[in-house]
Every structure is written in structure tokens, then in C-alpha cells.
N, C-alpha and C positions, 0 to 999 in steps of 0.2 A: 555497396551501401544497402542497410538495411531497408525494407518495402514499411512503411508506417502503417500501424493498426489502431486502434481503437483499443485503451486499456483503462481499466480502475486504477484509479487513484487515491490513495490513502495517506494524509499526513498528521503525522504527529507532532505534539508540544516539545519532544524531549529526544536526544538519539537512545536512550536508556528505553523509551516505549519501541522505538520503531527497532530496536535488535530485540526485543521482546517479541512482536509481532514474526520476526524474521525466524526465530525461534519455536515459536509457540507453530508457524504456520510449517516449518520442513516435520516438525515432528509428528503433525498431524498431516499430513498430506496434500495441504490446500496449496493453489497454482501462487505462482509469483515470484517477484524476489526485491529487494532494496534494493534503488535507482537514488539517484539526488533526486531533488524537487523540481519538475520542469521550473524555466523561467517564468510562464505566462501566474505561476501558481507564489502563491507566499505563503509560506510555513518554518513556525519556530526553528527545527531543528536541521534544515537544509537535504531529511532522509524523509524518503515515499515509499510505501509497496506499492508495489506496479503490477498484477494481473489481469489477462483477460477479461473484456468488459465481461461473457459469460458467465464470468467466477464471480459477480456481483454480491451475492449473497451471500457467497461460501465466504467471502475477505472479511463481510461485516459480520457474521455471526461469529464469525474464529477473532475476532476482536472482542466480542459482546464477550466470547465463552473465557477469554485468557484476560479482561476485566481491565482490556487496553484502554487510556485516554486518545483518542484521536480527534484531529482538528477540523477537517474535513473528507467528503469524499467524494472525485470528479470523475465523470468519466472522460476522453481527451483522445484525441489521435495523436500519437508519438512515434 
């Protein structure tokens, strides 16, 4: 079983934003990947990126910079 950590949470309105995100972010090198939406969370399209709470900045800016819609962003131990 994996050991729970503490990760950024990002969800989107659409699965067309968050495979954007998922895109926009392997090409550029920023941490993460697409996970479903924990339960505790509600979001349109049922997809999150999931990074490192360190990556905090790095998720929101690479969102700002590839002119993502996002719905929220938590940070959560998962």
C-alpha cells in the first residue's frame, strides 16, 4: 500500500482542459499526472492533476501560461 502524502490538487470544468493540462504540463516538465477527483472533492469533469504540494506554483503558473479554465485548487493528503 502506498504511504499518503500531501498533494496539489487541480480540477477542471471539462476532461478536454485537464488532458490539456496533462499535456501542456509532460511537455514542459512540470511534476504531476491525471488522477480521478478524490471523493472528499466535487468537479465537473471527474479528472485532477495531482502534484506535489511543493509544485504549488509550478501547476498554477503552467495553467496560467497554457490559458487553462480550472475549477479549483486544494492541497489534501491522498
Amino acid at each position: 500500500m502506498r504511504e499518503k502524502e500531501f498533494r496539489v490538487i487541480m480540477t477542471f470544468p471539462t476532461t478536454t482542459d485537464a488532458m490539456a493540462m496533462e499535456s501542456y504540463c509532460q511537455s514542459h516538465d512540470v511534476a504531476g499526472r491525471l488522477i480521478p477527483v478524490p471523493s472528499a472533492i466535487s468537479a465537473g469533469c471527474g479528472m485532477c492533476w495531482s502534484a506535489p504540494s511543493s509544485q504549488r506554483e509550478s501547476v498554477e503558473r503552467a495553467a496560467s501560461e497554457a490559458q487553462l479554465r480550472c475549477e479549483g485548487v486544494y492541497e489534501m493528503l491522498i
